[in-house]
C-alpha positions as CSV (number, residue, x, y, z in Angstrom):
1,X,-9.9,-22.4,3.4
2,X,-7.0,-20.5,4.2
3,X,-5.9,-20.4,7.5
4,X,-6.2,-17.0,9.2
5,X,-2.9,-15.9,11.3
6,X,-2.1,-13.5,14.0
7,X,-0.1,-10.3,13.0
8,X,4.0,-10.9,13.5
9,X,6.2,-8.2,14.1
10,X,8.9,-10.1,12.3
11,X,6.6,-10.5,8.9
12,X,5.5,-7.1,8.9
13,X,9.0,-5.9,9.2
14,X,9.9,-8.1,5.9
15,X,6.6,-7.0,4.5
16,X,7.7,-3.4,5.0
17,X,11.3,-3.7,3.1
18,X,9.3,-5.4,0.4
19,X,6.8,-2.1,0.1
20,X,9.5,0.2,0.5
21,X,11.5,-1.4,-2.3
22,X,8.6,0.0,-4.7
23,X,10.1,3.0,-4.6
24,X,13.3,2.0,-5.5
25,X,15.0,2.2,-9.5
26,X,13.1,-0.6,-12.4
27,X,17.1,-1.7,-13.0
28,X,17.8,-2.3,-9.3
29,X,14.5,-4.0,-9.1
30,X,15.1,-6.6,-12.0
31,X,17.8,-7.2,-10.8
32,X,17.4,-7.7,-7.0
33,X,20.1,-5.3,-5.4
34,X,18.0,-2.2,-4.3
35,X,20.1,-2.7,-0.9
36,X,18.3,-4.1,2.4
37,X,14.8,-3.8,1.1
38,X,15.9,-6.6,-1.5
39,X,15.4,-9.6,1.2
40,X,17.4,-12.4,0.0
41,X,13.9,-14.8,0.4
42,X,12.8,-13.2,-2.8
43,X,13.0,-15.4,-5.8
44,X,14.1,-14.1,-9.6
45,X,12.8,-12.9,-11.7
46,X,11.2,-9.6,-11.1
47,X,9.0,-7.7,-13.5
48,X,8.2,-4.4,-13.0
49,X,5.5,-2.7,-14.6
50,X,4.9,1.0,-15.3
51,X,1.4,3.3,-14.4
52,X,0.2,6.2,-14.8
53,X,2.2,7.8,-12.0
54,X,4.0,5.0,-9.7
55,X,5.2,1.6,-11.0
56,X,4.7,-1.7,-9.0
57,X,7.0,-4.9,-8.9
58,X,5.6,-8.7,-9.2
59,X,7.9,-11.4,-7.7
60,X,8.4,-14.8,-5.9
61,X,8.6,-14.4,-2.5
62,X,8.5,-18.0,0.2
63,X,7.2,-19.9,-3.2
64,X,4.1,-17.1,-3.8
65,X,3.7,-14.2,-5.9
66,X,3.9,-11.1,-4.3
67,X,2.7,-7.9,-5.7
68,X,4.3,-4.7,-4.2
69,X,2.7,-1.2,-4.8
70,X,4.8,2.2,-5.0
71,X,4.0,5.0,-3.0
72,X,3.9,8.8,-3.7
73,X,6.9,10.3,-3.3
74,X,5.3,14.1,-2.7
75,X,4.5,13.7,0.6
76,X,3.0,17.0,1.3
77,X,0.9,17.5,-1.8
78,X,-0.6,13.9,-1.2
79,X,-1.9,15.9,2.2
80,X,-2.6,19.3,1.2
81,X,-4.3,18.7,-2.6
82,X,-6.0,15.1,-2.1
83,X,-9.4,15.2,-3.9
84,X,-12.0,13.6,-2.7
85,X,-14.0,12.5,-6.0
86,X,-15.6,8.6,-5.9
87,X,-15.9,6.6,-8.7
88,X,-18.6,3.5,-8.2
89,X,-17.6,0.1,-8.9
90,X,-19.4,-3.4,-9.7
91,X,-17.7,-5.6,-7.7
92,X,-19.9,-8.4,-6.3
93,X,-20.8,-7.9,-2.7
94,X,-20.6,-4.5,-2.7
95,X,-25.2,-3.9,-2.9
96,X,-26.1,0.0,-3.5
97,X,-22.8,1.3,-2.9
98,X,-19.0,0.3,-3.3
99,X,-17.4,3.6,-4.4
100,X,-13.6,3.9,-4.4
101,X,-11.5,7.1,-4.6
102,X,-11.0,7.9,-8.4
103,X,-7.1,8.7,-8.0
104,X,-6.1,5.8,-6.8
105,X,-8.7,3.3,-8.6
106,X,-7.0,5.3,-12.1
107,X,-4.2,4.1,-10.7
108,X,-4.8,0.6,-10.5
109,X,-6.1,0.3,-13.6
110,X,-2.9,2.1,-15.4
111,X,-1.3,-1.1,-13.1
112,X,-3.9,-4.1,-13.3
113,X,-2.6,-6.1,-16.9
114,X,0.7,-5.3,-16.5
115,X,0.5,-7.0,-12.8
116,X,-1.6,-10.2,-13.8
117,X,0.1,-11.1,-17.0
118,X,3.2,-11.0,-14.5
119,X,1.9,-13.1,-12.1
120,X,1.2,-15.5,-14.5
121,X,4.8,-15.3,-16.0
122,X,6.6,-15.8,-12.8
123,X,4.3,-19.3,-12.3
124,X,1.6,-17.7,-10.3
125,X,-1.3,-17.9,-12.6
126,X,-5.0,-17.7,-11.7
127,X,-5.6,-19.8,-9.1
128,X,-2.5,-19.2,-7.2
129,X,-1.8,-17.9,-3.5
130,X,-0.4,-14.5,-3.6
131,X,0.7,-11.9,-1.2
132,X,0.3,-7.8,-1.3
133,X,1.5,-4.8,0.0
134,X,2.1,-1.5,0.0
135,X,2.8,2.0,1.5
136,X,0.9,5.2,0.9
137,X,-0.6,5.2,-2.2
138,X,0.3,2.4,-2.9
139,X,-1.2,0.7,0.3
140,X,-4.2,2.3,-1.0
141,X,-3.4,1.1,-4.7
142,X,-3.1,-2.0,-3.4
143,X,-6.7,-2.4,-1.3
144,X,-8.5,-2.3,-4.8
145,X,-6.0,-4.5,-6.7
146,X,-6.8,-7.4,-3.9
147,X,-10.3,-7.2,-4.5
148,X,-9.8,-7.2,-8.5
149,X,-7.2,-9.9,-8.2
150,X,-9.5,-11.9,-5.9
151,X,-12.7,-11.6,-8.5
152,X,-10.2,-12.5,-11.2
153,X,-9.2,-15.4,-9.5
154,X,-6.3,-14.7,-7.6
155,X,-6.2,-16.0,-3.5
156,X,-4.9,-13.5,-1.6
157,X,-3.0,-15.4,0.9
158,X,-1.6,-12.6,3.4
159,X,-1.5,-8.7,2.8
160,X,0.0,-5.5,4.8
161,X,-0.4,-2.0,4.0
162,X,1.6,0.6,5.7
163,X,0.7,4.5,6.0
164,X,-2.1,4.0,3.6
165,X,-5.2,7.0,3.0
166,X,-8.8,6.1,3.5
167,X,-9.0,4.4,0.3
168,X,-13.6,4.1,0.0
169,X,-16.8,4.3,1.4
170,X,-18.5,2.6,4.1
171,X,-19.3,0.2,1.3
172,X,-15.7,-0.5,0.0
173,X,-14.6,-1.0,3.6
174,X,-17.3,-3.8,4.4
175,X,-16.7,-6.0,1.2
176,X,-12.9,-5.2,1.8
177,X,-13.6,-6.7,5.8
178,X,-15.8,-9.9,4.5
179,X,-13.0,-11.2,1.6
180,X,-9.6,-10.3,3.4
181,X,-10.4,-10.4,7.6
182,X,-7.6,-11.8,9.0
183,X,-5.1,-12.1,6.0
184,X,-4.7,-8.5,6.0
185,X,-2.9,-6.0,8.3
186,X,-3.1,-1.8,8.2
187,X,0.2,-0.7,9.7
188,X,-0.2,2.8,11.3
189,X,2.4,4.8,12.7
190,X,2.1,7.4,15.5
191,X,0.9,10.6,13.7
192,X,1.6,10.0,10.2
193,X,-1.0,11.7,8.6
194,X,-1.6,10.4,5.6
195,X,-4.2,7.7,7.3
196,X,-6.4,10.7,7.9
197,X,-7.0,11.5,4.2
198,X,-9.4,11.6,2.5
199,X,-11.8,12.9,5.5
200,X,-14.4,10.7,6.8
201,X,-16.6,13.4,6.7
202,X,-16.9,13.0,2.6
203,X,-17.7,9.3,3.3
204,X,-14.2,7.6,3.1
205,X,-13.8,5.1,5.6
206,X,-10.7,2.7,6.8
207,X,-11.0,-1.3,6.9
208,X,-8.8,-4.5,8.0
209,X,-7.6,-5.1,11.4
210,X,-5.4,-1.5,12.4
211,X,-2.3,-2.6,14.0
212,X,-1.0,0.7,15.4
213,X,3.0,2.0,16.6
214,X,2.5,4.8,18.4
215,X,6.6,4.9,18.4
216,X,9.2,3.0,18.3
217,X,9.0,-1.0,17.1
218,X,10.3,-2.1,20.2
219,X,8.0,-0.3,22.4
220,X,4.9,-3.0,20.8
221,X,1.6,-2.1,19.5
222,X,-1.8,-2.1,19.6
223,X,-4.5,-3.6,17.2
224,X,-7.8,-2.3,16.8
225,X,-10.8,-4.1,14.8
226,X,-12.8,-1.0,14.5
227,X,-11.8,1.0,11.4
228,X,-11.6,3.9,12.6
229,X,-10.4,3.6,16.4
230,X,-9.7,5.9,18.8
231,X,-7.2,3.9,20.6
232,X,-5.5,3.5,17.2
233,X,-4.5,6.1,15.0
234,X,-8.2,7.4,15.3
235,X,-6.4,9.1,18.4
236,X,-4.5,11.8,16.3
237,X,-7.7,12.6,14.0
238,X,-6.8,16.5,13.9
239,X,-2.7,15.5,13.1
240,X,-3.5,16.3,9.1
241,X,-3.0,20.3,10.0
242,X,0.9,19.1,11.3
243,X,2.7,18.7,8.3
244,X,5.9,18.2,10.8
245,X,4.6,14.6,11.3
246,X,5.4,13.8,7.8
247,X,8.2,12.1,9.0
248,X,6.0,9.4,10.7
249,X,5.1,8.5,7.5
250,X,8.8,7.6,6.3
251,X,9.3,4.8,8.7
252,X,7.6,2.0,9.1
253,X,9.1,-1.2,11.5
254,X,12.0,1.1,11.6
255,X,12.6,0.8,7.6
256,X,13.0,3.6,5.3
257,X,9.1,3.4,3.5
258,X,10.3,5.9,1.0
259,X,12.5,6.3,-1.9
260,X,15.5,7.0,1.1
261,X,17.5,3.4,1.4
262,X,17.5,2.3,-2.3
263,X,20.7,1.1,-3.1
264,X,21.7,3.6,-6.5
265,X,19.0,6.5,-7.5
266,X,15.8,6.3,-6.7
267,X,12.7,6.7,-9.4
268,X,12.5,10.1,-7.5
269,X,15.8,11.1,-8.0
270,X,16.0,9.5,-11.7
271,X,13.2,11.6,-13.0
272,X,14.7,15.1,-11.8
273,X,17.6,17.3,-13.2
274,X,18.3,19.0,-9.9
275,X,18.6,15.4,-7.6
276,X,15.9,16.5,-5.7
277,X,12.5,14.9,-4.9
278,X,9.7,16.5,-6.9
279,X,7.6,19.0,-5.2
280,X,5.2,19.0,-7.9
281,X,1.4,18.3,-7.2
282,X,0.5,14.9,-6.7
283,X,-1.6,14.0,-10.3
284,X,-3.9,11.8,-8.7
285,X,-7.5,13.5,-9.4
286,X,-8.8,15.8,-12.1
């Protein structure tokens, strides 16, 4: 069995440079040189593969594969026009119900060959220990992909999320909770809002073990085992209406969690004319 750990500050902050990387240019990936977020503990090669919208990178990292999940880079239309459409799923476990939000499971599923031929062509076939992460959508991205990975015969050996969105129902979260408690970690941060989307209200509900910043890294945290805790980030439930808190969202462990910190452009700034971010809607839902 593997061994469950404690969260470290130290690993989260290395787990948080690996998620923001994501974000960062295919070339810089593949090559390693994306700047700070390319720790040097990171073993070559690096494959990057392509989805429908974001793009994830599959590595060696302390003699594992890792798996890290790119964000959205349109921060306040990932707020203002999240759907809230379910798609069911037949994972085992998961009884009656075991929906997941349609976005982000599309998502995963652009992702999910690309990803496990890779692991298997950096040496971390079926049957390996890998680690996961990711940050915003692709935190949420990154939920499903354990649980496919897992019943595809993957060990998830240790996992962080930072800044992630409600990612299932009540469902989800429990099977989520019985594979993954106490190799997994949901970073919060203050009043980032993005953890408050999709509403509970349309039967979306957060999982893991919440370790919550309600400021600075050096100030400490809190952890919370209930998924939805008001002594966590449950504390700022109305925060979605504050757009200004967006920037919550952009560090995580003190590390840019964004496309801001890549060493040369950024996928955000590759795909647009003008060098700006796009605005445009986030294309998550139909």
């Amino acid at each position: 069995a593997l061994a469950n750990k404690g969260f470290s500050q130290d690993r989260a902050i290395m787990f948080a440079k690996l998620a923001g990387a994501a974000y960062c240019s295919p070339e810089s990936l593949e090559a390693w040189s994306c700047g700070e977020k390319c720790i040097p503990q990171v073993s070559k090669p690096v494959k990057v593969c392509a989805g429908e919208t974001t793009q994830a990178f599959v590595t060696t990292w302390e003699h594992h594969g890792l798996v890290s999940f790119e964000g959205t880079k349109t921060y306040m239309s990932m707020v203002q026009d999240l759907r809230t459409y379910k798609s069911a799923t037949n994972w085992p476990l998961c009884g009656d119900s075991c929906s997941v939000h349609d976005g982000f499971l599309t998502e995963w599923q652009s992702l999910k060959s690309c990803v496990e031929d890779s692991l298997t062509a950096i040496g971390s076939p079926k049957g390996s220990e890998i680690r996961v992460t990711g940050h915003s959508l692709g935190g949420a991205v990154s939920s499903l992909a354990m649980v496919e990975l897992h019943y595809d015969g993957w060990h998830i050996k240790e996992a962080m999320s930072f800044g992630m969105p409600r990612a299932g129902d009540t469902g989800f979260s429990q099977v989520f909770t019985r594979l993954f408690s106490g190799r997994y970690f949901r970073v919060t941060h203050h009043m980032d809002p993005i953890p408050h989307v999709p509403p509970e209200e349309f039967d979306f509900l957060h999982f893991g073990r919440e370790v919550f910043y309600d400021g600075d890294v050096s100030l400490g945290h809190k952890e919370c085992d209930d998924a939805e805790d008001e002594l966590c980030a449950g504390q700022y439930w109305n925060v979605v209406s504050d757009l200004a808190y967006v920037s919550d969202h952009l560090d995580y462990m003190g590390q840019a969690t964004g496309s801001t910190g890549c060493v040369g452009l950024s996928r955000a700034l590759n795909r647009s004319s003008t060098h700006e971010p796009s605005t445009a809607p986030l294309p998550l839902v139909t």
